[in-house]
C-alpha positions as CSV (number, residue, x, y, z in Angstrom):
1,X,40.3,61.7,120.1
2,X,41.2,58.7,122.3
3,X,43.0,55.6,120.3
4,X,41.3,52.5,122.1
5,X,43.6,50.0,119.3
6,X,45.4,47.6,121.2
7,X,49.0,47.6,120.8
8,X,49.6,43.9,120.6
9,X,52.7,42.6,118.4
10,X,54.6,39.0,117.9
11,X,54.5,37.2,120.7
12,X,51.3,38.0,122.0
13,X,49.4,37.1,119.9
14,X,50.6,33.6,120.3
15,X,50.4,33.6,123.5
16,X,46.6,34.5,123.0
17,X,46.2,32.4,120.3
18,X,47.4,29.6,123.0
19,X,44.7,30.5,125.4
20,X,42.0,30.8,123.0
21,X,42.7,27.4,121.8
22,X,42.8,26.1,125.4
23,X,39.4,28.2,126.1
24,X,37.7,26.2,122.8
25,X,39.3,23.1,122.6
26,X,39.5,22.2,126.1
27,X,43.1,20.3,127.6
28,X,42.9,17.4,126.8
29,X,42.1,18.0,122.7
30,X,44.6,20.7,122.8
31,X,47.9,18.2,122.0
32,X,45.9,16.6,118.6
33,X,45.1,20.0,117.7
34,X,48.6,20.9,117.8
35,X,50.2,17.7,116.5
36,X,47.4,17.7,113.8
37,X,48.2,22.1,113.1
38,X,52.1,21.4,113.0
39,X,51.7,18.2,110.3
40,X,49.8,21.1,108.4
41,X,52.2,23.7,109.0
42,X,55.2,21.1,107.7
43,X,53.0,19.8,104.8
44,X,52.4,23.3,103.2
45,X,56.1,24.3,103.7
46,X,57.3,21.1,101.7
47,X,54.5,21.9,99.2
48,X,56.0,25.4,99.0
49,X,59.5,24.5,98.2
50,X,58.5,21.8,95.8
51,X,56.9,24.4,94.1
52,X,59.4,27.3,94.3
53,X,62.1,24.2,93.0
54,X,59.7,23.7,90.1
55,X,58.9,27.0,88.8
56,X,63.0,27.5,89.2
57,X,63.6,24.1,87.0
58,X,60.6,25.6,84.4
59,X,62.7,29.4,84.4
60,X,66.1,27.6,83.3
61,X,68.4,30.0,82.0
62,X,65.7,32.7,81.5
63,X,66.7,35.9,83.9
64,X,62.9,37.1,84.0
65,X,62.8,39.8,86.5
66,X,59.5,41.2,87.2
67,X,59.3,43.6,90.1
68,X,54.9,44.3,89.8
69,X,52.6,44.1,87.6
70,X,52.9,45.5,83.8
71,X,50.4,47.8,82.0
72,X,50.7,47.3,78.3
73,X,50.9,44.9,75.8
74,X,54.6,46.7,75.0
75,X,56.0,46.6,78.6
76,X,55.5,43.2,78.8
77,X,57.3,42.7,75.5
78,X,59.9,44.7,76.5
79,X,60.7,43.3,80.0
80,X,60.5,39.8,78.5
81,X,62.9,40.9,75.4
82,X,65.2,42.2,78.3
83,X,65.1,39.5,80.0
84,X,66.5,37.3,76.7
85,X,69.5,40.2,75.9
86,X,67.1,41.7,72.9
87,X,67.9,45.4,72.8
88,X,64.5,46.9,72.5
89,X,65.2,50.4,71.3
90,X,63.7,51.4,67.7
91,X,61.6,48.3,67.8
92,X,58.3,47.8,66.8
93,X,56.0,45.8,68.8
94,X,56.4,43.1,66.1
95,X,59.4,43.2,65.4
96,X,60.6,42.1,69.2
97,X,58.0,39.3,68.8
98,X,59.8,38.0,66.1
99,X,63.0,38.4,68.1
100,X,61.9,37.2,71.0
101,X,60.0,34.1,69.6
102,X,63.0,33.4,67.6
103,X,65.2,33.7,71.3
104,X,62.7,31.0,72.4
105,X,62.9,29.0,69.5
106,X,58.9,29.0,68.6
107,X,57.8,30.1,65.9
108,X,55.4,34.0,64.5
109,X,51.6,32.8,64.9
110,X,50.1,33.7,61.4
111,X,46.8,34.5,62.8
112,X,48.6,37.5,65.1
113,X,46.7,41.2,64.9
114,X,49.1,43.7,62.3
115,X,48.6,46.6,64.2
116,X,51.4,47.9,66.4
117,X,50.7,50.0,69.7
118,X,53.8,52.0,70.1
C-alpha cells in the first residue's frame, strides 16, 4: 500500500501555522493576534515556574521520586517510606504507617482499617 501521510516536522508547521493565520485573520489583525498569542505564551510560562517553585518550596527536604504511577496500597507505602530513609523490608503495611507518620511527625488515625495486604 501507498503511505499518502505527509512528512511535515518543526519548522513547517510554523511556517503553515503562519499562513493559515494570515489566510483567517487577514494582515492587518495578524500583529494583535500575535502580540495578544505571545502575552499568552509569557503568561503561562510565568504561571508554570511559579508553580514548579511552589510545589518545590511544599517538597522541602522530602526526596519523593516517583517515576509512574503505583498500583497498590503497599507500593505507595513503600516508595513514600523510601523516600523518608525507612527501610521497608519485614514490614507490615502498618507498621511503615506508623514509621512513616512518625518521619512526618503526624500522628496513627484511630479510625484506620486493621487488615494488612501484604
Amino acid at each position: 500500500m501507498f503511505d499518502f501521510s505527509l512528512n511535515i516536522i518543526g519548522n513547517d508547521w510554523i511556517m503553515i501555522a503562519i499562513v493559515a493565520m494570515a489566510l483567517l485573520l487577514g494582515t492587518k489583525r495578524l500583529p494583535d493576534a500575535t502580540k495578544k498569542l505571545a502575552k499568552i505564551m509569557a503568561q503561562y510560562d510565568k504561571t508554570k515556574n511559579m508553580v514548579q517553585e511552589e510545589i518545590q518550596k511544599a517538597k522541602g527536604e522530602f526526596n519523593i521520586n516517583v517515576s509512574g504511577p503505583v498500583m497498590s496500597e503497599r507500593q505507595k507505602l513503600e516508595t513514600l517510606a523510601k523516600s523518608l530513609g525507612v527501610n521497608t523490608e519485614g514490614k507490615t503495611d502498618d507498621d511503615l504507617r506508623n514509621l512513616v507518620n512518625a518521619k512526618l511527625g503526624g500522628s496513627a488515625k484511630p479510625d484506620q482499617d486493621s487488615t494488612s495486604k501484604q
